[in-house]
The first five atom37 places (N, CA, C, CB, O) and aatype in JSON, in Angstrom:
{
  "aatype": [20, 20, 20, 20, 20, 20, 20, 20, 20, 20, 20, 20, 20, 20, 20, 20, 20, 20, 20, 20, 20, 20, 20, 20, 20, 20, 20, 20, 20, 20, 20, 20, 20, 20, 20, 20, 20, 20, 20, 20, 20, 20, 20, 20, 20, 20, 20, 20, 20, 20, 20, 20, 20, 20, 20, 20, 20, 20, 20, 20, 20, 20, 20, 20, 20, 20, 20, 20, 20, 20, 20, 20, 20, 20, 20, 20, 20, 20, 20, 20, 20, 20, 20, 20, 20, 20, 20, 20, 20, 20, 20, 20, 20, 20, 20, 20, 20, 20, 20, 20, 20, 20, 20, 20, 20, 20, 20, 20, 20, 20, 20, 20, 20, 20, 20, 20],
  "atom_mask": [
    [1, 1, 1, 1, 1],
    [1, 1, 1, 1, 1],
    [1, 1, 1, 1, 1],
    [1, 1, 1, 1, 1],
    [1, 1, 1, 1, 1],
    [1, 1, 1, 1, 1],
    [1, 1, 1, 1, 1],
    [1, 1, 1, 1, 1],
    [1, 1, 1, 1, 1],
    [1, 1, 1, 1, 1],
    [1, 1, 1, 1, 1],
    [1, 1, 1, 1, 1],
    [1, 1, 1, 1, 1],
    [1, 1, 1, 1, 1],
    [1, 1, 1, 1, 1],
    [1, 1, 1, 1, 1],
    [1, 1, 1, 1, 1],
    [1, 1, 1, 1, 1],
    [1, 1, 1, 1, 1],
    [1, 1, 1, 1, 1],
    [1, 1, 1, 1, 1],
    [1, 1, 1, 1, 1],
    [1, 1, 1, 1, 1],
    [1, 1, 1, 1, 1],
    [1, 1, 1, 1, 1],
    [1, 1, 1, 1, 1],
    [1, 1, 1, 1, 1],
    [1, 1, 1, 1, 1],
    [1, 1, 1, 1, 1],
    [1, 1, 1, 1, 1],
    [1, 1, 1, 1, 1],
    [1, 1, 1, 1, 1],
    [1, 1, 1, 1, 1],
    [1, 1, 1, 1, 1],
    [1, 1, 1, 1, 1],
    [1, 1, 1, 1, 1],
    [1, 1, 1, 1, 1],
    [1, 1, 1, 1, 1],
    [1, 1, 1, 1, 1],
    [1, 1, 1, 1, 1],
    [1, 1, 1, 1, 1],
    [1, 1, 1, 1, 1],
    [1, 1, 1, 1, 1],
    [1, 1, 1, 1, 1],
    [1, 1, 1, 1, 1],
    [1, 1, 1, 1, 1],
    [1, 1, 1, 1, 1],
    [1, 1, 1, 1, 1],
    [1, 1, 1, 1, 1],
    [1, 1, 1, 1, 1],
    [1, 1, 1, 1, 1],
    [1, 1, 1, 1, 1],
    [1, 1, 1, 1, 1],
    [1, 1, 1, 1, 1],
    [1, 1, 1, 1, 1],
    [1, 1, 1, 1, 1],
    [1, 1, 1, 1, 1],
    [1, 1, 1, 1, 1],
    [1, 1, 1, 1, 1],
    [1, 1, 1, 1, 1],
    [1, 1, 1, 1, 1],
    [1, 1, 1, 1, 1],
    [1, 1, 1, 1, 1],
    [1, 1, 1, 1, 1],
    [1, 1, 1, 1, 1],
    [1, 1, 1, 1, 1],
    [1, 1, 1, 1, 1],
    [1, 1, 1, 1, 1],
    [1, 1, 1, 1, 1],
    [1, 1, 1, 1, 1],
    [1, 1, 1, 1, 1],
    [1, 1, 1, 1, 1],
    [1, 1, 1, 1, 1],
    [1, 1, 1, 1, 1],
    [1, 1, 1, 1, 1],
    [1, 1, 1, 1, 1],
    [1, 1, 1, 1, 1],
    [1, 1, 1, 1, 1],
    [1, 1, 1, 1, 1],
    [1, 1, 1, 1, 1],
    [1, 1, 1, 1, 1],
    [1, 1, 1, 1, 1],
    [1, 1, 1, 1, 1],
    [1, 1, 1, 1, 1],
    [1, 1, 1, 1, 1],
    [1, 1, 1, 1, 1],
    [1, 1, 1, 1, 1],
    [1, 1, 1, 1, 1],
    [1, 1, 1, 1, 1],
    [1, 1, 1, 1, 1],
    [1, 1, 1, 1, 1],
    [1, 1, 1, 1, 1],
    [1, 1, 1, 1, 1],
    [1, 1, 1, 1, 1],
    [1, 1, 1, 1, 1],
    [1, 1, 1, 1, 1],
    [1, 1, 1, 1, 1],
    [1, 1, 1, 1, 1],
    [1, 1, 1, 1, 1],
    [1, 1, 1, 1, 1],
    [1, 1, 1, 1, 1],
    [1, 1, 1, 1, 1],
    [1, 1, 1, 1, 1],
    [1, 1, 1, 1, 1],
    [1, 1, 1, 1, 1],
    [1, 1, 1, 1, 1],
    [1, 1, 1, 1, 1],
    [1, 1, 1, 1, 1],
    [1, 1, 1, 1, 1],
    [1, 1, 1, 1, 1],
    [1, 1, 1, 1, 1],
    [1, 1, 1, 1, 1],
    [1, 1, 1, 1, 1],
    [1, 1, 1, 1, 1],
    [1, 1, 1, 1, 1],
    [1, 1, 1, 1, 1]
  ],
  "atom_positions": [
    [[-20.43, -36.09, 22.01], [-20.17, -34.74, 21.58], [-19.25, -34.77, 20.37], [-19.56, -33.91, 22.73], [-18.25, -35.49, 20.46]],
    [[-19.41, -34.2, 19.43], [-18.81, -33.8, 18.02], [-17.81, -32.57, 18.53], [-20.14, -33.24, 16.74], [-18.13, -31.7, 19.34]],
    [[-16.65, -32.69, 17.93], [-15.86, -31.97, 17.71], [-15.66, -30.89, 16.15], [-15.0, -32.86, 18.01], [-15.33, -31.44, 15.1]],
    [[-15.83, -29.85, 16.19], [-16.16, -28.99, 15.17], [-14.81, -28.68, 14.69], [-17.03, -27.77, 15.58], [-13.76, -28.51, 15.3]],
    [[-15.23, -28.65, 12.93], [-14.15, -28.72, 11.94], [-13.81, -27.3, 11.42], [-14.55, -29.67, 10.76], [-14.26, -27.04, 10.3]],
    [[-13.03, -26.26, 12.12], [-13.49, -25.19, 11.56], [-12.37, -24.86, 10.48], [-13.78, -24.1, 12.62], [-12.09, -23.68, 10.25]],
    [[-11.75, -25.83, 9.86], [-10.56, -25.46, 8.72], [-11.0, -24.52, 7.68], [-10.04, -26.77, 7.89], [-10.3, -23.63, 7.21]],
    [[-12.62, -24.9, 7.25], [-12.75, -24.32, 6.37], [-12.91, -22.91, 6.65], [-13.56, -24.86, 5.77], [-12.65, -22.08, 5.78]],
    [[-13.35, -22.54, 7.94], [-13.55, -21.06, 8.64], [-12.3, -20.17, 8.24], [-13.64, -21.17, 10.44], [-12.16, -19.19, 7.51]],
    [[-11.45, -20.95, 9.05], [-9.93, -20.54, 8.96], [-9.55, -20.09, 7.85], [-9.04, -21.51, 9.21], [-9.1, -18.94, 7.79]],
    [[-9.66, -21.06, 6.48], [-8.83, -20.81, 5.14], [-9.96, -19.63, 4.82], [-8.62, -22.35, 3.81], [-9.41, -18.58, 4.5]],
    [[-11.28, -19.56, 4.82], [-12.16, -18.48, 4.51], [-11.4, -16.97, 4.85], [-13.56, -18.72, 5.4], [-11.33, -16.06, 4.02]],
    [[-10.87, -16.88, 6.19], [-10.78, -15.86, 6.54], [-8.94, -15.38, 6.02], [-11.32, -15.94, 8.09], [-8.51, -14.25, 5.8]],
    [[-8.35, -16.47, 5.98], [-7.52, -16.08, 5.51], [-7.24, -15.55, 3.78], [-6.96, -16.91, 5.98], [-6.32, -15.08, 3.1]],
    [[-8.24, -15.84, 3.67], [-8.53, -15.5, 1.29], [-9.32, -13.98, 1.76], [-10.47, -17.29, -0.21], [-8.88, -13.09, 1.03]],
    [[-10.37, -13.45, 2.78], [-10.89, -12.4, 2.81], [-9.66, -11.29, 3.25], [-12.11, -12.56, 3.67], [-9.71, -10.12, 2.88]],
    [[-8.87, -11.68, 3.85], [-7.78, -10.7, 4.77], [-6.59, -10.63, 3.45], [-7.02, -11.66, 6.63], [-5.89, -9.63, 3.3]],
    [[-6.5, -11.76, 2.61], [-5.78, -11.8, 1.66], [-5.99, -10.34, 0.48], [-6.09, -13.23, 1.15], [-5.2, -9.46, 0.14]],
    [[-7.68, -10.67, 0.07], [-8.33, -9.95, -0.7], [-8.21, -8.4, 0.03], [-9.78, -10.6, -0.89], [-7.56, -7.45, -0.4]],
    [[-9.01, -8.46, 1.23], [-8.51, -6.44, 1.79], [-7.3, -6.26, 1.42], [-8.39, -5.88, 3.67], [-7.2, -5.3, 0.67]],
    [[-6.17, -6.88, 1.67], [-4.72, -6.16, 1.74], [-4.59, -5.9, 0.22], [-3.31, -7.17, 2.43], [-4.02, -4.9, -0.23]],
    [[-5.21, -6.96, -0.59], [-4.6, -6.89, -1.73], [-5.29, -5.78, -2.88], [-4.57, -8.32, -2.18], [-4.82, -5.49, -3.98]],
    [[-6.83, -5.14, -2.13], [-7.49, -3.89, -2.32], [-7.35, -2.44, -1.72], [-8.54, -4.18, -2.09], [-7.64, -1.33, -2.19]],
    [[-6.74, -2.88, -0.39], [-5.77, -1.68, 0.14], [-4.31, -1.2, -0.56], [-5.37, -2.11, 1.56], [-3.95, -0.08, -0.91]],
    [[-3.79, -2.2, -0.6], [-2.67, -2.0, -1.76], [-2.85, -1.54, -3.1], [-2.08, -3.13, -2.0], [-1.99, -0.78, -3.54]],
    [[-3.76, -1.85, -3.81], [-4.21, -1.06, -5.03], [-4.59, 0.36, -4.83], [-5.37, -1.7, -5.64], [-4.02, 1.24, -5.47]],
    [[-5.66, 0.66, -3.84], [-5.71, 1.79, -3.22], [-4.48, 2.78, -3.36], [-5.94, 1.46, -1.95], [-4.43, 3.67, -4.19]],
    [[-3.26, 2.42, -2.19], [-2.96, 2.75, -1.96], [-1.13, 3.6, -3.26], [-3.42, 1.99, -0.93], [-0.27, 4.46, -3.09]],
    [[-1.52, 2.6, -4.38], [-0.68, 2.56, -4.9], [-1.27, 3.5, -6.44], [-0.2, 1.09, -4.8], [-0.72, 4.41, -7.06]],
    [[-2.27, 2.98, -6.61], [-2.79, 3.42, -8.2], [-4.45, 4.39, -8.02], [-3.13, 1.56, -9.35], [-5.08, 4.87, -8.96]],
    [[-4.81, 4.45, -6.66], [-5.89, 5.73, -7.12], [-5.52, 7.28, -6.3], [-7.74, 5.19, -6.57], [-4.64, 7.6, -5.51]],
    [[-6.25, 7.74, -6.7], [-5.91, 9.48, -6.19], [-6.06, 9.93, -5.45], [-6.26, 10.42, -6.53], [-7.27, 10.04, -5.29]],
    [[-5.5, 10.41, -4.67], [-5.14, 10.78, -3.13], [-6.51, 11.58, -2.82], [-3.55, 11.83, -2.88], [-5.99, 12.66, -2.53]],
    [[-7.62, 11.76, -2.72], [-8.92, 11.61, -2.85], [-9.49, 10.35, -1.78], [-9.16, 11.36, -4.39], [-10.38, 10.53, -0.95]],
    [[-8.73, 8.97, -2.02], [-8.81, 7.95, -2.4], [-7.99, 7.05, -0.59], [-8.01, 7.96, -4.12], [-8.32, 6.01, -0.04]],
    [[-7.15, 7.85, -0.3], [-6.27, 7.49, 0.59], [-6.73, 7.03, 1.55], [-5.56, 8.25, 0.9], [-5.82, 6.32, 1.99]],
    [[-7.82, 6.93, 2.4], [-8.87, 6.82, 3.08], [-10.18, 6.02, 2.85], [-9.08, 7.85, 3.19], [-11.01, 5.68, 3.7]],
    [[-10.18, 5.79, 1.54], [-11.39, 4.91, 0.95], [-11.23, 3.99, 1.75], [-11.43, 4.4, -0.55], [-10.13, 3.64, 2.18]],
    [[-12.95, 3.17, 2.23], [-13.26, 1.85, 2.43], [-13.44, 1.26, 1.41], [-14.2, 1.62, 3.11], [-13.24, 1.69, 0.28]],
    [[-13.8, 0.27, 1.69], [-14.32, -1.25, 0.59], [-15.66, -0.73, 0.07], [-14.69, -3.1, 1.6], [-15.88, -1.17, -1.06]],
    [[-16.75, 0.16, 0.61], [-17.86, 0.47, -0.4], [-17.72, 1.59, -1.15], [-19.09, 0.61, 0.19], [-18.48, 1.89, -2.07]],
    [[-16.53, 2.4, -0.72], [-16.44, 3.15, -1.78], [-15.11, 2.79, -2.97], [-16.36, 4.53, -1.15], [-14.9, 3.68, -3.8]],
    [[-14.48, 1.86, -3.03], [-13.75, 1.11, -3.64], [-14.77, 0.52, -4.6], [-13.0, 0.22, -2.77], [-14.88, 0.66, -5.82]],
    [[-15.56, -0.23, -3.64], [-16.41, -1.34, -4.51], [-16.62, -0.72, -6.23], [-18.2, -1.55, -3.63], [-15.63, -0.54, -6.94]],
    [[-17.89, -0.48, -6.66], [-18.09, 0.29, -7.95], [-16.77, 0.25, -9.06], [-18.37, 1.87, -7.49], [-17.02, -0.17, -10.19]],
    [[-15.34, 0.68, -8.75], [-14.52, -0.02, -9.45], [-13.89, -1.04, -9.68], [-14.07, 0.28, -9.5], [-13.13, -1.35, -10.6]],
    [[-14.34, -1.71, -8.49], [-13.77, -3.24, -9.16], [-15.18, -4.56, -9.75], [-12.7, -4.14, -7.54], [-15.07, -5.72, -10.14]],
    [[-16.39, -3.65, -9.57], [-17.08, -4.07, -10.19], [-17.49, -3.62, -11.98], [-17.84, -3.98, -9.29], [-18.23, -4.22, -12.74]],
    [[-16.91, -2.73, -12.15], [-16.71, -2.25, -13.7], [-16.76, -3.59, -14.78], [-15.07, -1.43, -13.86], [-15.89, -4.46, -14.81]],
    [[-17.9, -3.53, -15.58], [-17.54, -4.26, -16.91], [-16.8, -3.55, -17.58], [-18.57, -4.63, -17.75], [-16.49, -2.36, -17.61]],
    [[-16.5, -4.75, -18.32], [-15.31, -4.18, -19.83], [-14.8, -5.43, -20.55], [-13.57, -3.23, -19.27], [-15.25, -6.58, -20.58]],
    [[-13.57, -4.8, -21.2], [-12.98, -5.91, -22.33], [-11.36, -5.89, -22.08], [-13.37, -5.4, -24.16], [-10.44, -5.1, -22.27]],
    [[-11.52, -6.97, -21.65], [-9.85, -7.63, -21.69], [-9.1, -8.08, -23.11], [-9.86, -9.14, -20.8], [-9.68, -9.03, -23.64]],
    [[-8.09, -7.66, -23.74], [-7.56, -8.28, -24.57], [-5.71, -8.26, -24.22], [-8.15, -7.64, -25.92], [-4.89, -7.49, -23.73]],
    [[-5.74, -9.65, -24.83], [-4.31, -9.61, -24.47], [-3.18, -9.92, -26.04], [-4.14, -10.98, -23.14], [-3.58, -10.59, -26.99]],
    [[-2.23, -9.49, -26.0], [-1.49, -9.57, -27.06], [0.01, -9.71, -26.46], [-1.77, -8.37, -27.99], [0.4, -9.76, -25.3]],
    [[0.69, -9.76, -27.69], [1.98, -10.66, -27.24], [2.61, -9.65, -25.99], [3.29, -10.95, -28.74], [3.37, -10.27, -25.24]],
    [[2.47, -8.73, -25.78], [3.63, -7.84, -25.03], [2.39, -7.17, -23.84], [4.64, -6.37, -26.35], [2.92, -6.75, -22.81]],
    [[1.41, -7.09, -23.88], [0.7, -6.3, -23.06], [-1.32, -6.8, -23.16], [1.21, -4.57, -23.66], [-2.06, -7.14, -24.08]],
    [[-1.49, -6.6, -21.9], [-2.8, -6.73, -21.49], [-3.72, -5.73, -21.34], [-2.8, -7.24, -20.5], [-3.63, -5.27, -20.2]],
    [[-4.58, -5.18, -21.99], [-5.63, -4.15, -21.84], [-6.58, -4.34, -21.27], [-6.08, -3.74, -22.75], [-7.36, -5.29, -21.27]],
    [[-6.56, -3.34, -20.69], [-8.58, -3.42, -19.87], [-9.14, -2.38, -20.03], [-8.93, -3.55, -18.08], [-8.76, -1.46, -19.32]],
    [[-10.17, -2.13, -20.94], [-10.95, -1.34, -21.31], [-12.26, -1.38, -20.38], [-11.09, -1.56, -22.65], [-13.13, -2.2, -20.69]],
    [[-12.48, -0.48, -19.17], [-13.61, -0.18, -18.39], [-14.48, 0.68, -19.04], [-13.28, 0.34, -17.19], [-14.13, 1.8, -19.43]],
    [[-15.89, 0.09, -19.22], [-16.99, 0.77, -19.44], [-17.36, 1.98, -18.05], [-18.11, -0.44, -19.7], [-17.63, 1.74, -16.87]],
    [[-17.25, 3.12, -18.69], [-17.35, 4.24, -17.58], [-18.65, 4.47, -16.75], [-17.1, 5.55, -18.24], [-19.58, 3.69, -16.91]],
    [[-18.73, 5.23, -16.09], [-19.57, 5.36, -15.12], [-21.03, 5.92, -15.48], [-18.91, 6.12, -14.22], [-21.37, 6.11, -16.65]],
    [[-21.74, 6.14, -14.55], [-23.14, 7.27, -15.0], [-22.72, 8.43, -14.65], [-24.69, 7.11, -14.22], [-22.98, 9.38, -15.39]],
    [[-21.83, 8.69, -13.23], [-21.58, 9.63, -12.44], [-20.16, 10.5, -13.39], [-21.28, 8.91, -10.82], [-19.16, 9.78, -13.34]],
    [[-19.96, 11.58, -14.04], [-18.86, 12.81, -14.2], [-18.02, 12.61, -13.0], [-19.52, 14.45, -14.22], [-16.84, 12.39, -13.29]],
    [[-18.4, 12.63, -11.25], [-16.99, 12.75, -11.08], [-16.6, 11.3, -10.96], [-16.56, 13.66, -9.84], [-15.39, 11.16, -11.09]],
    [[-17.27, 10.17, -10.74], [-16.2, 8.51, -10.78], [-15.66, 8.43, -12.46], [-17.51, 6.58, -10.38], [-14.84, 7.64, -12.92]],
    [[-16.46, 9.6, -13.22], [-15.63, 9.04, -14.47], [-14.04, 10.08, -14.28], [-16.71, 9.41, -16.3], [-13.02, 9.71, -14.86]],
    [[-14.06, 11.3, -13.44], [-12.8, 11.89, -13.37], [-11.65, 11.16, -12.52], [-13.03, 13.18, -12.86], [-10.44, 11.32, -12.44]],
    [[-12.48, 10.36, -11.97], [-11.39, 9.25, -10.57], [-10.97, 8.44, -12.05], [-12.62, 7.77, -8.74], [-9.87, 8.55, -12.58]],
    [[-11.82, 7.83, -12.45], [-11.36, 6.13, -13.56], [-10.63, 7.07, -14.28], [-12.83, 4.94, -14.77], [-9.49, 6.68, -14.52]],
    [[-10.87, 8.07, -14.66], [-9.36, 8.42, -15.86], [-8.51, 8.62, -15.16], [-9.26, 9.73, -16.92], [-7.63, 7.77, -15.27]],
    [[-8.28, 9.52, -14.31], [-6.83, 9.6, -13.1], [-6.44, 8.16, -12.68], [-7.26, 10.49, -11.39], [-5.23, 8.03, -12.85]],
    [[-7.04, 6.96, -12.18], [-6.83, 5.72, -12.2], [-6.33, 4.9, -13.3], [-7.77, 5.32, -11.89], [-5.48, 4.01, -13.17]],
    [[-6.82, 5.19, -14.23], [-6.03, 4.66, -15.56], [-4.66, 5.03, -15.94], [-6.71, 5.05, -16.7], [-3.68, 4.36, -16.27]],
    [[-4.93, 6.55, -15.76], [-3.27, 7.17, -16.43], [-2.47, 7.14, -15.48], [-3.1, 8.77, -17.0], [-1.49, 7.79, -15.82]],
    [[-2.27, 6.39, -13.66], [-1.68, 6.44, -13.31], [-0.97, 4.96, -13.39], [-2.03, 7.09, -12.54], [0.21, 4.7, -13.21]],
    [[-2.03, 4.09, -13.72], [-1.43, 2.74, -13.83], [-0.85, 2.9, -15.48], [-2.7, 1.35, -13.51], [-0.73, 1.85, -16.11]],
    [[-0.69, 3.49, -15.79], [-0.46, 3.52, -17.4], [0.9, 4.0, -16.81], [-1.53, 4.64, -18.66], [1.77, 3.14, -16.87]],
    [[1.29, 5.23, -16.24], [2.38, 5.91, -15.98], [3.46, 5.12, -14.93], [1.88, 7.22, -15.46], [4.68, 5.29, -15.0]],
    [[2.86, 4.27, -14.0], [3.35, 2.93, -13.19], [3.8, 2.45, -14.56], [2.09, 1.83, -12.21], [4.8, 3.07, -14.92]],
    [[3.41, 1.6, -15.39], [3.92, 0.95, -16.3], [3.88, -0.78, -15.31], [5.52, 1.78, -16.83], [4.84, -1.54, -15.4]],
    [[2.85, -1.07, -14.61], [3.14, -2.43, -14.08], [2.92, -3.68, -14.85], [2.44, -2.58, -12.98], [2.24, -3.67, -15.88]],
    [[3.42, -4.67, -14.42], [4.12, -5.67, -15.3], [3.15, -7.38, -14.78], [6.21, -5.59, -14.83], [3.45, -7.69, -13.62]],
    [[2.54, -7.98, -15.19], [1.93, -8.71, -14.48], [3.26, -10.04, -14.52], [0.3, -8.95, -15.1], [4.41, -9.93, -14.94]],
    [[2.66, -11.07, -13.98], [4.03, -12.2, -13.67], [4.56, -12.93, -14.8], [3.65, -13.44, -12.65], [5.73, -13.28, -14.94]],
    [[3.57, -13.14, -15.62], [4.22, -13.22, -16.89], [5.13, -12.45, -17.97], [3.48, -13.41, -17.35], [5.73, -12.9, -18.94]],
    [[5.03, -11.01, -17.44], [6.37, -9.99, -17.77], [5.55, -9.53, -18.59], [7.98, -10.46, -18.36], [6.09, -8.76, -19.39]],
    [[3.65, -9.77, -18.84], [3.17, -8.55, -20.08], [2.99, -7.0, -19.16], [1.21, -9.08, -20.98], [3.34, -6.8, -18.0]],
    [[2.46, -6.23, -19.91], [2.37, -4.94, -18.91], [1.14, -5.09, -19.1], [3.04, -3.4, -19.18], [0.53, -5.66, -20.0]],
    [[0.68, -4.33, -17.85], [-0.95, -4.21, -17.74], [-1.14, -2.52, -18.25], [-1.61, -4.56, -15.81], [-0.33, -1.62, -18.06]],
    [[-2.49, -2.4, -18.98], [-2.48, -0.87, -19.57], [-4.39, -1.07, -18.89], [-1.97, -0.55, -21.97], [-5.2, -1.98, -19.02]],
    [[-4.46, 0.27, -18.2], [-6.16, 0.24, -18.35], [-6.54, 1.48, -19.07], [-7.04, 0.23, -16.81], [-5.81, 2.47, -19.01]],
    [[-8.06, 1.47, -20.0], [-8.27, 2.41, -20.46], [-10.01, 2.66, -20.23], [-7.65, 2.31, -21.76], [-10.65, 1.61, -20.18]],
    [[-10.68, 3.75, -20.11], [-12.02, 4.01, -19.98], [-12.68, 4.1, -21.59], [-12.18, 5.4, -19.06], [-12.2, 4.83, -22.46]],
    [[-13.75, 3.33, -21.76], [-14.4, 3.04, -22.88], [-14.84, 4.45, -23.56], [-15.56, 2.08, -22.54], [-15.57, 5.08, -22.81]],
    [[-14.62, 4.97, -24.56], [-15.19, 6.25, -25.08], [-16.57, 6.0, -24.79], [-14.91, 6.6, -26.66], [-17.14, 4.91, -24.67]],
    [[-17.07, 7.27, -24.67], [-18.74, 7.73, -24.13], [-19.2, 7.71, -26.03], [-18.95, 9.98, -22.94], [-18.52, 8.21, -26.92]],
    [[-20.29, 7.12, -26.16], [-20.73, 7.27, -27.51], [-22.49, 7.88, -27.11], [-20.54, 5.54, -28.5], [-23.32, 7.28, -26.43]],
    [[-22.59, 8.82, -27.59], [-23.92, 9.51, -27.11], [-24.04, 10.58, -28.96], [-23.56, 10.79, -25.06], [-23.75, 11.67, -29.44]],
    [[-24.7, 9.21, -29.34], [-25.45, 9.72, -30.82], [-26.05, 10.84, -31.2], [-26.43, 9.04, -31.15], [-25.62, 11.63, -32.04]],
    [[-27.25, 10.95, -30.45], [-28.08, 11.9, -29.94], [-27.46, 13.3, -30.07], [-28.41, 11.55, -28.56], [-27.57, 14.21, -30.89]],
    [[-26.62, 13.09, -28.72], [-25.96, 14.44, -28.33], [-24.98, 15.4, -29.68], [-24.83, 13.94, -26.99], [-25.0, 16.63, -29.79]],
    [[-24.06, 14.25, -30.76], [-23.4, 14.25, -31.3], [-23.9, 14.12, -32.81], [-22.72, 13.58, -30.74], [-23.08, 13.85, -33.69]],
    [[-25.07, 14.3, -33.07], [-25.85, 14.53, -33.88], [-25.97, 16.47, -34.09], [-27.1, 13.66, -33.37], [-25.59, 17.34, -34.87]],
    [[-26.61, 16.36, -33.08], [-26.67, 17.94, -31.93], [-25.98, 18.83, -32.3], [-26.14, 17.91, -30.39], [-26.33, 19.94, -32.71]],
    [[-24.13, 18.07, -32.09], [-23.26, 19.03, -32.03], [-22.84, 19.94, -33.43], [-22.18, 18.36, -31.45], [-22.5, 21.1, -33.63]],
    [[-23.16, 18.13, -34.7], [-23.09, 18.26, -36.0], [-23.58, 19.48, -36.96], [-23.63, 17.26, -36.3], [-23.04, 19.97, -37.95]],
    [[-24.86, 19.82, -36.28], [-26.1, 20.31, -37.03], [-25.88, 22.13, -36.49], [-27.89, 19.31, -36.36], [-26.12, 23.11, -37.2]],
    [[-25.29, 22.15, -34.91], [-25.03, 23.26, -34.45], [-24.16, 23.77, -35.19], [-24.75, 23.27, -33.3], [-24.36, 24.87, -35.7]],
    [[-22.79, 22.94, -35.43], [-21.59, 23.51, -36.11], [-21.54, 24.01, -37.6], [-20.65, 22.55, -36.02], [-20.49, 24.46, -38.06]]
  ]
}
């Protein structure tokens, strides 16, 4: 009889329990009381956001490409300007800033040109 190695089980579950707390805590700290109650699938969608990271001497940006949906794009701006208004600091002492990518809709803004 083999004796079963379950270390790797163990450290697994301890990085997943790591990861909830450390998505409950974001939750709980930087989105909108809307929000207070969120699970992990309705979380999900923002931490899957593309975008553009740039970093410079004093501070780190994250520019999120916005949503399809009007109201997750009214959550990501309330989410942004509250971590903007936090002012948090990552461990290297830069500040973290997030911002939502301007909507560029040609088309529409062509439209508006020709109306005005």
């Amino acid at each position: 009889m083999y004796e079963l190695d379950n270390r790797k089980d163990h450290t697994m579950t301890v990085f997943k329990i790591s990861l909830t707390n450390l998505v409950m805590w974001t939750r709980d700290h930087y989105f909108p009381q809307t929000y207070a109650h969120a699970t992990w699938e309705r979380l999900l969608p923002f931490f899957q956001l593309s975008g553009q990271i740039t970093v410079d001497q004093d501070v780190v940006s994250v520019t999120l490409r916005p949503f399809n949906d009007k109201r997750l794009n009214q959550d990501l701006t309330l989410l942004c300007e509250r971590v903007k208004k936090m002012a948090p600091r990552l461990p290297n002492g830069k500040q973290l800033l997030f911002a939502v990518e301007g909507v560029n809709r040609p088309v529409l803004d062509q439209h508006k040109q020709r109306v005005a």
